[in-house]
N, C-alpha and C positions, 0 to 999 in steps of 0.2 A: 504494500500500500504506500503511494506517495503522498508527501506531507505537501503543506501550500507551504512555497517560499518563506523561508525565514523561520521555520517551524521545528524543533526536533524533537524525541519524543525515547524515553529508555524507560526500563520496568518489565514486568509481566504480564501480557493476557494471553489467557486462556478460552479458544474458543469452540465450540462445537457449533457445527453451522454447516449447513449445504448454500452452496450458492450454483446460482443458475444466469444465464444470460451473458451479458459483458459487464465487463471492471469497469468499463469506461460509462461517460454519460449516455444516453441513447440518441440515436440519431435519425435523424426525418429525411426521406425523400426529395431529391430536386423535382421540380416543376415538371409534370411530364409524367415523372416516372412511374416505376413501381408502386401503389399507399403503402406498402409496407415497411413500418421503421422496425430499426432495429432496438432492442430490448434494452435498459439499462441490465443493472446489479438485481437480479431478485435473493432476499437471505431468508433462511429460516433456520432458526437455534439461537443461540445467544452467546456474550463474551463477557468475561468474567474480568473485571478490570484489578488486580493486585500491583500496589504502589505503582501504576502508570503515572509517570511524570513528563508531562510533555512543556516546553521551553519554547514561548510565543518569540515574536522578534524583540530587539532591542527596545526599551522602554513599557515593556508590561510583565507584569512580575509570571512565576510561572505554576503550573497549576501540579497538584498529584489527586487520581482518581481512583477511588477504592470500590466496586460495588457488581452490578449485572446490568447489560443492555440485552436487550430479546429485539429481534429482529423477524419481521414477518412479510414476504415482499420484498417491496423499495421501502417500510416502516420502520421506524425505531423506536424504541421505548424501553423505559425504565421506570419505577415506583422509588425509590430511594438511592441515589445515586450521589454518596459523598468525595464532596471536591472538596482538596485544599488548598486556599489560595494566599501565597508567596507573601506573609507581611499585614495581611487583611483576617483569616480565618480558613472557619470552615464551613463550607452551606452544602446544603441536600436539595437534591434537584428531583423534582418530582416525589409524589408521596401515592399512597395506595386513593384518595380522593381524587388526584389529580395530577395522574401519572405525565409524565415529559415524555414529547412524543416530537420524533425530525423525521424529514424525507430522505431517504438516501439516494441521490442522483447519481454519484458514482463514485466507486473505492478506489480507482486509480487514476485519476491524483482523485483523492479525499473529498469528495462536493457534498453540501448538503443544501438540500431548496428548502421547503416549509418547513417553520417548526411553532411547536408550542410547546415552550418550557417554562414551569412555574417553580421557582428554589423560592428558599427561604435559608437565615443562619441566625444564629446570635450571639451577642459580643464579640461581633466585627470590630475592626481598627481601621481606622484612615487619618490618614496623615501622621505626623511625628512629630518630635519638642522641636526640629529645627525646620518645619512649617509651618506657615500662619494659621493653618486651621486644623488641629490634634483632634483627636474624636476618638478615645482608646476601649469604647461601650456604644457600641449602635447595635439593633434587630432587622435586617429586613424580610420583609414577604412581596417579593418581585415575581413578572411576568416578563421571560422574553419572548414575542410573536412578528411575525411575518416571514418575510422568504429571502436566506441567507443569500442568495442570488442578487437581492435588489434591498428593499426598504425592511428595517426590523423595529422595534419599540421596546424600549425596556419600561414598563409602568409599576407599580405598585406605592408602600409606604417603608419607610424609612424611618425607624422611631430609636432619637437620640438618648440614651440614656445617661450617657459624663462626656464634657468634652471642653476645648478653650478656643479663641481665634485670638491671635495676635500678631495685628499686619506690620509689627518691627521684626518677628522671627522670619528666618530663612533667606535674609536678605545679604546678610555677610560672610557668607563663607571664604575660606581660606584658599578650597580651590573647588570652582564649582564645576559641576558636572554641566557638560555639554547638552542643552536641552530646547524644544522647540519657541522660538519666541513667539510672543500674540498671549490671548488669552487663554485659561484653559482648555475653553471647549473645543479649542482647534486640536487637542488632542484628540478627542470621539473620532471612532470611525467613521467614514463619509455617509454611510447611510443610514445610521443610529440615532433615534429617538429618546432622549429621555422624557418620561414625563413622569417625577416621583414628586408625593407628597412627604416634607418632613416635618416630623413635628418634636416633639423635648417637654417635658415635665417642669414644673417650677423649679428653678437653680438648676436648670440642664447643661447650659453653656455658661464659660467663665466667658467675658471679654475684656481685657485689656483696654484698657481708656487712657491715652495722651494725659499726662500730669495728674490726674487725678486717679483714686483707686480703685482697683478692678471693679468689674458688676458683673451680678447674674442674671441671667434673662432663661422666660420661657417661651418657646416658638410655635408655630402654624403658617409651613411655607409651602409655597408649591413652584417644585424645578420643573421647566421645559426648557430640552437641550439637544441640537444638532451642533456639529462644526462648525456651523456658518453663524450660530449666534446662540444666545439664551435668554430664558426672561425667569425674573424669579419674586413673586411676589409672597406677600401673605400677613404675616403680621408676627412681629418679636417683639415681648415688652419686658421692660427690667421689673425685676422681685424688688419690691419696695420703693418710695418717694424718690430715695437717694439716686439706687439705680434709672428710674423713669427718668430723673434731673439732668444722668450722666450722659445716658443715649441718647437724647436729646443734644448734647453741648458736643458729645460723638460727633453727631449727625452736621453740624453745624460747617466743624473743620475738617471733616473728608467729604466725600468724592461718594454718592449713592446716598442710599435712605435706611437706616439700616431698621427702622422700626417698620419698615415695610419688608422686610429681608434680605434688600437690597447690600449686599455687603464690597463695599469697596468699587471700581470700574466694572463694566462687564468683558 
């Protein structure tokens, strides 16, 4: 099986599986001809994933996968399929309510078209002390859907459990790592959707406030994100008068809104 460019992949699996048709993706008819195309990948049996570790390209951390995929056809699926991901956690993808389910277009090189995967994890991490935004306790229950071929969505909810933002960290390094300029989102894949709700508890986030002492706030935001932009509104308010005073006087001297969620430029 070939991997997509930039991809590499060590461990174990273990598979029992008939396959039938071609490796490749299938292929249609020129004008004229024959109606008859030729078949992708049909599978039937399943692969047993023991510490597969597969290593995305350069700047996304890398995954290992413990679990069972069943294959039916060109179908995929799995009820509980634990991944662990490089620095973030560990989430289970698909459950017996709402099993994860891909097309498989073709095993050599590696395609997959439709999918419907629902994961879920918790105490997730993102980011760290020498970024502005730590989050060392998040839960999610996410959906990814559409067609790996073209446009996909990542939607669900995001609920913060501890975390800080302080837009002086990450700015000084001694030698920084060679990384894309612009704004985040111009990381996202080109045809990836975010659109998550986050929300946080009273005293969920620490923020760092310019001359004056930290505050906590509690949130109700909602992310929508492609590459080409983002929008993030909702509403954060500080736990107490002091705190409401601070993010206000915040809001005054930077760049965004942040009692709208607005944190920093986009």
């Amino acid at each position: 099986v070939r991997l997509p460019a930039g991809v590499s992949a060590s461990g174990r699996v273990v598979v029992d599986a008939k396959v039938t048709g071609t490796l490749g993706a299938p292929s249609t008819p020129a004008a004229g001809a024959s109606s008859t195309a030729t078949s992708g990948p049909r599978v039937d049996g399943q692969a047993r994933f023991e510490d597969l570790t597969v290593k995305p390209p350069a700047g996304f951390p890398s995954v290992r996968a413990h679990g069972v995929v069943e294959a039916h056809g060109d179908a995929l699926r799995t009820l509980g399929l634990r991944v662990d991901i490089a620095g973030v956690g560990t989430v289970t993808v698909g459950r017996p309510a709402a099993p994860a389910q891909a097309e498989l277009v073709s095993l050599s090189p590696l395609r997959i078209g439709r999918v419907d995967l629902p994961f879920a994890g918790e105490h997730l991490a993102v980011g760290g002390p020498a970024s502005p935004l730590e989050i060392p306790d998040l839960d999610a229950d996410a959906r990814l859907t559409g067609d790996a071929r073209g446009d996909l969505r990542l939607a669900g909810e995001v609920a913060v459990a501890g975390g800080s933002y302080d837009a002086s960290r990450g700015g000084r390094s001694k030698a920084p790592k060679a990384r894309a300029s612009g704004p985040w989102y111009h990381l996202l894949p080109p045809h990836l959707t975010l659109d998550l709700l986050l929300h946080g508890p009273r005293k969920a986030m620490r923020v760092a406030v310019p001359v004056l002492p930290d505050v906590t706030v509690d949130f109700q935001c909602h992310l929508v994100a492609t590459n080409r932009g983002a929008s993030l509104g909702g509403r954060l308010r500080g736990d107490g008068a002091y705190a409401r005073a601070a993010v206000a006087i915040y809001d005054w001297f930077t760049p965004g809104d942040l009692r709208r969620c607005q944190i920093g430029t986009p």
